[in-house]
LUMDOTI-396842 format. One line per field, with one value per residue: residue in three letters; residue number from 1; x, y, z of N, C-alpha, C in turn. Coordinates in steps of 0.2 Angstrom, whole numbers. Layout:
residu <- [ALA, ...]
num <- [NUM, ...]
nX <- [X, ...]
nY <- [Y, ...]
nZ <- [Z, ...]
caX <- [X, ...]
caY <- [Y, ...]
caZ <- [Z, ...]
cX <- [X, ...]
cY <- [Y, ...]
cZ <- [Z, ...]
***
This chain:
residu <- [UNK, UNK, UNK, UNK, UNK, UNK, UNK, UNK, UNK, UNK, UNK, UNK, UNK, UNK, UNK, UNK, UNK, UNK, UNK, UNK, UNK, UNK, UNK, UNK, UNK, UNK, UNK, UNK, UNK, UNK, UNK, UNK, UNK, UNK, UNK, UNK, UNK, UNK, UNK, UNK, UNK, UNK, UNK, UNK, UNK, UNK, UNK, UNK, UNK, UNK, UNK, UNK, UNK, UNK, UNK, UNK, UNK, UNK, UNK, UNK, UNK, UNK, UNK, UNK, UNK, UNK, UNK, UNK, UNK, UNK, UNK, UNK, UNK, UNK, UNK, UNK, UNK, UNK, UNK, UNK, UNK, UNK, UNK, UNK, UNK, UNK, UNK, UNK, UNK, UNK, UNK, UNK, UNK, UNK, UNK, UNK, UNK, UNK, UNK, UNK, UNK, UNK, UNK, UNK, UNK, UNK, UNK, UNK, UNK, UNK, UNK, UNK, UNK, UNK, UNK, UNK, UNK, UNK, UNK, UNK, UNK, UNK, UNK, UNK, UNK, UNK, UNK, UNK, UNK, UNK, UNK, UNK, UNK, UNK, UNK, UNK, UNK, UNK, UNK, UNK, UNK, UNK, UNK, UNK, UNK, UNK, UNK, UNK, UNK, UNK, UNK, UNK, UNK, UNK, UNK, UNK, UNK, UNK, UNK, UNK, UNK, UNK, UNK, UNK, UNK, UNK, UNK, UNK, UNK, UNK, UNK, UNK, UNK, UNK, UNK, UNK, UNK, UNK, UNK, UNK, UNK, UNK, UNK, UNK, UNK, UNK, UNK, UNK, UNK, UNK, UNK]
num <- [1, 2, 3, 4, 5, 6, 7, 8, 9, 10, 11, 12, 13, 14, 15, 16, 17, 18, 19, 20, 21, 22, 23, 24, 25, 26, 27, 28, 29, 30, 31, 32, 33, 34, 35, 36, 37, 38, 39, 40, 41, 42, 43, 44, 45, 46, 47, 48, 49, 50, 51, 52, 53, 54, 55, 56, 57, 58, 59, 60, 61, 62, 63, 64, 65, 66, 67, 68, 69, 70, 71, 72, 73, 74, 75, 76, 77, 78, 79, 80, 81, 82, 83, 84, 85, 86, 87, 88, 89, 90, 91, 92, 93, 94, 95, 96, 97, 98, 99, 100, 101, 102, 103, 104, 105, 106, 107, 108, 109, 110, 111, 112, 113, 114, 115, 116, 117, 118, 119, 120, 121, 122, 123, 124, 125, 126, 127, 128, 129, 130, 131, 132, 133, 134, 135, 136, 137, 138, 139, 140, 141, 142, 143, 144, 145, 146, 147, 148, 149, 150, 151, 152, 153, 154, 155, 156, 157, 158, 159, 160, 161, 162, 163, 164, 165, 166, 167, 168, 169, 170, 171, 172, 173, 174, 175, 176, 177, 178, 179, 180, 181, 182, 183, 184, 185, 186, 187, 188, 189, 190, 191]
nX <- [30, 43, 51, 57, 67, 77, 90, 92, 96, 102, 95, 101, 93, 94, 95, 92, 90, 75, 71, 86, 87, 80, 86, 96, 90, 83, 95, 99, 89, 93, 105, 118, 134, 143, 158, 172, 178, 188, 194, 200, 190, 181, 180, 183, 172, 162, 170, 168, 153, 152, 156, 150, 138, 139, 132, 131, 147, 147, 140, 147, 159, 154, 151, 165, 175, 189, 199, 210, 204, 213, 220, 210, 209, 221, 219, 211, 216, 226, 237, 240, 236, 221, 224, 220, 211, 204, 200, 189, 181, 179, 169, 160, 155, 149, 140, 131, 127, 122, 111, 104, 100, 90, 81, 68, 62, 61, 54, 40, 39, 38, 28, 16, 5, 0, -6, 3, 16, 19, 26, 37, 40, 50, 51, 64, 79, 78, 85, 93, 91, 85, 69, 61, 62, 56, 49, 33, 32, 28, 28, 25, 14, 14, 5, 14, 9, 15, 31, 39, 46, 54, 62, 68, 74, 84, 92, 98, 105, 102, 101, 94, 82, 78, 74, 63, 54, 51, 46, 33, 26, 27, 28, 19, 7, 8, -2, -5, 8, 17, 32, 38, 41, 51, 66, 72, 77, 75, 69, 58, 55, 48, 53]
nY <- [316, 318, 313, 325, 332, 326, 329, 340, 357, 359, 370, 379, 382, 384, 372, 363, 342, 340, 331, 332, 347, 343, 334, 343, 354, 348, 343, 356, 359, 351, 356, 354, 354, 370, 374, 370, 352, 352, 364, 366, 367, 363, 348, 342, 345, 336, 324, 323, 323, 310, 304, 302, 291, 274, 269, 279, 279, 264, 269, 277, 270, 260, 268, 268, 276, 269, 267, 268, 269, 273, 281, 292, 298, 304, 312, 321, 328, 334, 330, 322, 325, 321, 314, 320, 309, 304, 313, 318, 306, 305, 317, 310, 301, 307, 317, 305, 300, 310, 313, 301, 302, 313, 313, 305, 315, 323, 319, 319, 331, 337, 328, 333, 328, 322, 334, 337, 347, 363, 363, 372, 374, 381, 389, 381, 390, 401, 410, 410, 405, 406, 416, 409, 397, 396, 388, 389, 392, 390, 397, 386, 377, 363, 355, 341, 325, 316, 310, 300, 289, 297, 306, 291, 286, 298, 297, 286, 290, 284, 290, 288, 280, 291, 299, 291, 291, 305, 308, 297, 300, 314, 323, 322, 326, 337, 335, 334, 342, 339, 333, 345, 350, 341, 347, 360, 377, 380, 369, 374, 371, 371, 365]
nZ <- [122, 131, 121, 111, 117, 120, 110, 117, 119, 107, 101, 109, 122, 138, 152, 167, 169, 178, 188, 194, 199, 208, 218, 220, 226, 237, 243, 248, 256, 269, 274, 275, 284, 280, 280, 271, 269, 266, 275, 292, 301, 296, 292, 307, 309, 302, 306, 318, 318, 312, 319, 331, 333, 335, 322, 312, 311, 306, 293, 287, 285, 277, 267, 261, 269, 274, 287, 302, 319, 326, 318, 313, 327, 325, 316, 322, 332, 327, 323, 311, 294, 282, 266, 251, 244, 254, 261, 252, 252, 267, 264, 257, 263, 274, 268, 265, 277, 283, 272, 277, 291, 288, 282, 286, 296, 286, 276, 281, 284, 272, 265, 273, 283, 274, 265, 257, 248, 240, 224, 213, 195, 188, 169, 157, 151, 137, 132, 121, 111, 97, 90, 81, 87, 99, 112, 119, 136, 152, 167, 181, 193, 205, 217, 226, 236, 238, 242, 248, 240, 229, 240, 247, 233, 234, 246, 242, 235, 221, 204, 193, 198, 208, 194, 190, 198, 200, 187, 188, 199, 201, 189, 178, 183, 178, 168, 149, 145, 154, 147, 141, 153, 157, 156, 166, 171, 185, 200, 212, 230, 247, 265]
caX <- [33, 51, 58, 57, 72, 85, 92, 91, 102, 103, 96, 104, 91, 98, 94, 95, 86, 72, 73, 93, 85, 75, 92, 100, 85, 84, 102, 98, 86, 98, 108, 124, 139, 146, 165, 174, 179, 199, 199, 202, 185, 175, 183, 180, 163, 163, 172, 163, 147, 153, 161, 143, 138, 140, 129, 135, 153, 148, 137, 155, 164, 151, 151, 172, 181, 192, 204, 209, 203, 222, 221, 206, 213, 226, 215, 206, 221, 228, 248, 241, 230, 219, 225, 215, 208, 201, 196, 185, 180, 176, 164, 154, 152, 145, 136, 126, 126, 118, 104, 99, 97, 87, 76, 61, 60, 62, 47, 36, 40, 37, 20, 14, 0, -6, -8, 8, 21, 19, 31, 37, 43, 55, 55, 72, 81, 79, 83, 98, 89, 83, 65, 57, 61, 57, 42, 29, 33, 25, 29, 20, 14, 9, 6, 16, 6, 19, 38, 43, 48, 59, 67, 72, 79, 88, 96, 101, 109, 100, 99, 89, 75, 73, 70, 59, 49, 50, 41, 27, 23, 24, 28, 11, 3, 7, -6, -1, 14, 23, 37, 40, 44, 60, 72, 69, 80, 74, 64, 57, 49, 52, 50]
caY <- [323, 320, 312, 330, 335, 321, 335, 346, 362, 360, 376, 385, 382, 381, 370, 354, 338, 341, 328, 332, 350, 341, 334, 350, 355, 342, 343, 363, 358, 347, 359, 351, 362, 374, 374, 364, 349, 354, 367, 362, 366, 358, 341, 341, 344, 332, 319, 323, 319, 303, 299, 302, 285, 267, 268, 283, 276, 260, 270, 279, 263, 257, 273, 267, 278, 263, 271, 265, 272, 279, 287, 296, 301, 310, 317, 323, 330, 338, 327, 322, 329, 316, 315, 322, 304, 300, 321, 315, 300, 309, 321, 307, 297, 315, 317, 299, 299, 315, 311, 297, 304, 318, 309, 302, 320, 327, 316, 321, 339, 338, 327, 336, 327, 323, 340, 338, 354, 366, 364, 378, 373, 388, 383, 384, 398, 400, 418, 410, 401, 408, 418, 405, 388, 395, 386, 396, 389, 395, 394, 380, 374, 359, 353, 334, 325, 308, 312, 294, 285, 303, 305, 287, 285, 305, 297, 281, 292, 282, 294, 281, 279, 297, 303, 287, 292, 310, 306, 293, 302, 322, 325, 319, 330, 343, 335, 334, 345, 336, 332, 352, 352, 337, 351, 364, 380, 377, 369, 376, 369, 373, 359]
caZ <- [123, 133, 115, 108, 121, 116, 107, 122, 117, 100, 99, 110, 129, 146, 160, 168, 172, 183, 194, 198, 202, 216, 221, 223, 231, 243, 249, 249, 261, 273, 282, 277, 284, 276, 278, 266, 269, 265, 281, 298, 304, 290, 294, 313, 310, 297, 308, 325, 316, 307, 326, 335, 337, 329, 315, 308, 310, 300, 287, 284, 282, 269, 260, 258, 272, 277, 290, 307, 325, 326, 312, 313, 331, 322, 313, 327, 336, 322, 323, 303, 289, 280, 261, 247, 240, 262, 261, 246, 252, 273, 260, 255, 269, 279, 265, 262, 283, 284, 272, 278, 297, 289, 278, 289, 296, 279, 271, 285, 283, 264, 267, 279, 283, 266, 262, 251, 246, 233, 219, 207, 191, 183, 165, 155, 149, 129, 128, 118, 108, 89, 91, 77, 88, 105, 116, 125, 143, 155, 177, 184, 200, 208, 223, 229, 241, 239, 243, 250, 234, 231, 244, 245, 229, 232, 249, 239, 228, 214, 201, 188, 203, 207, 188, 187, 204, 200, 181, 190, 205, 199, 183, 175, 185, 175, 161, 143, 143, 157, 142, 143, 161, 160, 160, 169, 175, 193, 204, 219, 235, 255, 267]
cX <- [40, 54, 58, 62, 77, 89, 95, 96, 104, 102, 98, 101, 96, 96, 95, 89, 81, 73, 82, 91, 82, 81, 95, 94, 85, 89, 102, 94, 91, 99, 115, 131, 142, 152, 167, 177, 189, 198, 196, 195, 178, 176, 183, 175, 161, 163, 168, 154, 146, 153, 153, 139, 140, 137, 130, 140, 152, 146, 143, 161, 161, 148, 157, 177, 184, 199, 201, 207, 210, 224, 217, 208, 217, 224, 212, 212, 226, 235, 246, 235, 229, 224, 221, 210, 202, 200, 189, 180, 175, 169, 159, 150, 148, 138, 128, 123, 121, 110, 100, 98, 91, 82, 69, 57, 59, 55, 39, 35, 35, 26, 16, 7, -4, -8, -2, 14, 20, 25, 32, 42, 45, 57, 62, 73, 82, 80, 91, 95, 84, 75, 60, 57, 62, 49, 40, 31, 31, 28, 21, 20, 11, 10, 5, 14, 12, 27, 41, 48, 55, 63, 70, 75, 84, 93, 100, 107, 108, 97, 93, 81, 74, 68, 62, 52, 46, 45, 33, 23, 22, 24, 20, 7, 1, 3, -1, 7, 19, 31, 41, 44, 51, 66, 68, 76, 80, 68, 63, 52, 53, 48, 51]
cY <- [323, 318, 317, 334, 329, 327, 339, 351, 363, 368, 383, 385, 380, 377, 364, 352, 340, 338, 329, 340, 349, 341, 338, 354, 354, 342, 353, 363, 356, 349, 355, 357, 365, 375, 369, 358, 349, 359, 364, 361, 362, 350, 338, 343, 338, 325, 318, 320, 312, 299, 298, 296, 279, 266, 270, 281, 271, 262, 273, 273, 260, 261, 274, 272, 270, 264, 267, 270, 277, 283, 294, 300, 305, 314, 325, 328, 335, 336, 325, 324, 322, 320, 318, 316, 304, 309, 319, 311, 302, 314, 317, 301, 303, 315, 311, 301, 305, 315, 305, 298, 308, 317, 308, 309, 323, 327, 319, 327, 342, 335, 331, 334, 323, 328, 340, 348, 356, 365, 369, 373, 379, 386, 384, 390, 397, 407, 416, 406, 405, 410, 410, 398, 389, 392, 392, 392, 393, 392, 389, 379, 369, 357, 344, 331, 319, 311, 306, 292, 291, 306, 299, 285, 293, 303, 290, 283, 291, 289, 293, 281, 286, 300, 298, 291, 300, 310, 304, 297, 313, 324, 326, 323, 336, 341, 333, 336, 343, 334, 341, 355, 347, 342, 358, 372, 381, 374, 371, 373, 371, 366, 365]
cZ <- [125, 126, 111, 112, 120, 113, 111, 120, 114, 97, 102, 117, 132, 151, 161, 170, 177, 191, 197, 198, 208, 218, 223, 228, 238, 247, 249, 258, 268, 279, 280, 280, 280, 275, 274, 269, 270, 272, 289, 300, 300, 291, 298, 313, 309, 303, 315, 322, 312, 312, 330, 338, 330, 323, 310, 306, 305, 294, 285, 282, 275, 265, 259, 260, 277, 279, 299, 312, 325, 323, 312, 321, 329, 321, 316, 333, 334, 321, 315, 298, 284, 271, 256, 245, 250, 264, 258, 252, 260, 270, 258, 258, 275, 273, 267, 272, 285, 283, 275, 287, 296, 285, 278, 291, 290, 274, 277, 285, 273, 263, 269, 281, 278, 263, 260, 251, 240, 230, 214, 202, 186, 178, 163, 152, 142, 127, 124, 111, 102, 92, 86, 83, 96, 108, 118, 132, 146, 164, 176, 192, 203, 215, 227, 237, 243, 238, 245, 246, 231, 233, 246, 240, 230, 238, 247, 234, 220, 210, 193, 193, 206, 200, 189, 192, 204, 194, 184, 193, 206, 193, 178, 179, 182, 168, 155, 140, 149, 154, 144, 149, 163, 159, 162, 171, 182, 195, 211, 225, 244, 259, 276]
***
């Protein structure tokens, strides 16, 4: 069924990958702060929770913020403003650092017990798309009892091992027409 979306948009549908709907999902979930990165206050949050303890700090270092103590003091005092490239780079060490503190709770929430979380499946938008070559799609629901394997590939950022884990461990659930549901216009779920 998915080799019939190769294509995708050929005629004209809208949406995107499923699993990178969880993704945005998932980081929807989070809580990450909302100021930007570029003003004052999005940057000392940013930093202040990068600065919190040692392990964050090294997780910032090996998601390739490679700045001294002295500098980030600047930072932090306001005598220098980081560059665009180590703005960048402060954004993706918050990020990486963030999911993987929120993760253990995340999977527990979404678990919950083994009684799992409903999923909604919104399918795509074909109102662009020729009345002769459009699917029936219909909303879908199921309900995910396994989030581990998903949330570990979505806080690794591996985007190869979420599709994969999101295919094995939900997708199929939806029966025969599981193919129908690899893109989607949203997915929806609450933790």
């Amino acid at each position: 069924m998915p080799e019939r979306t190769i294509d995708f948009g050929k005629f004209g549908a809208r949406g995107v990958r499923a699993f990178e709907a969880v993704a945005v999902r998932l980081d929807g979930l989070v809580g990450f702060v909302s100021s930007p990165v570029s003003s004052r206050r999005g940057l000392l949050a940013r930093l202040h929770y990068l600065r919190r303890s040692g392990r964050a700090w090294e997780a910032a270092r090996a998601a390739g913020l490679m700045v001294t103590d002295r500098t980030v003091k600047a930072w932090l005092e306001g005598k220098r403003s980081p560059s665009k490239v180590n703005l960048e780079r402060i954004e993706v060490a918050y990020r990486a650092v963030r999911r993987r503190n929120v993760a253990r709770y995340l999977v527990g929430r979404l678990n919950r017990e083994g009684r799992g979380t409903r999923v909604e499946f919104h399918p795509l938008n074909q109102s662009q798309v020729a009345r002769p070559f459009q699917r029936v799609l219909e909303f879908r629901t199921v309900n995910v009892r396994r989030w581990d394997r998903i949330v570990e590939a979505w806080v690794r950022g591996d985007m190869g091992a979420l599709d994969e884990a999101w295919v094995d461990d939900v997708a199929v659930d939806l029966g025969s027409s599981w193919g129908q549901y690899d893109y989607v216009s949203a997915i929806g779920f609450a933790a």
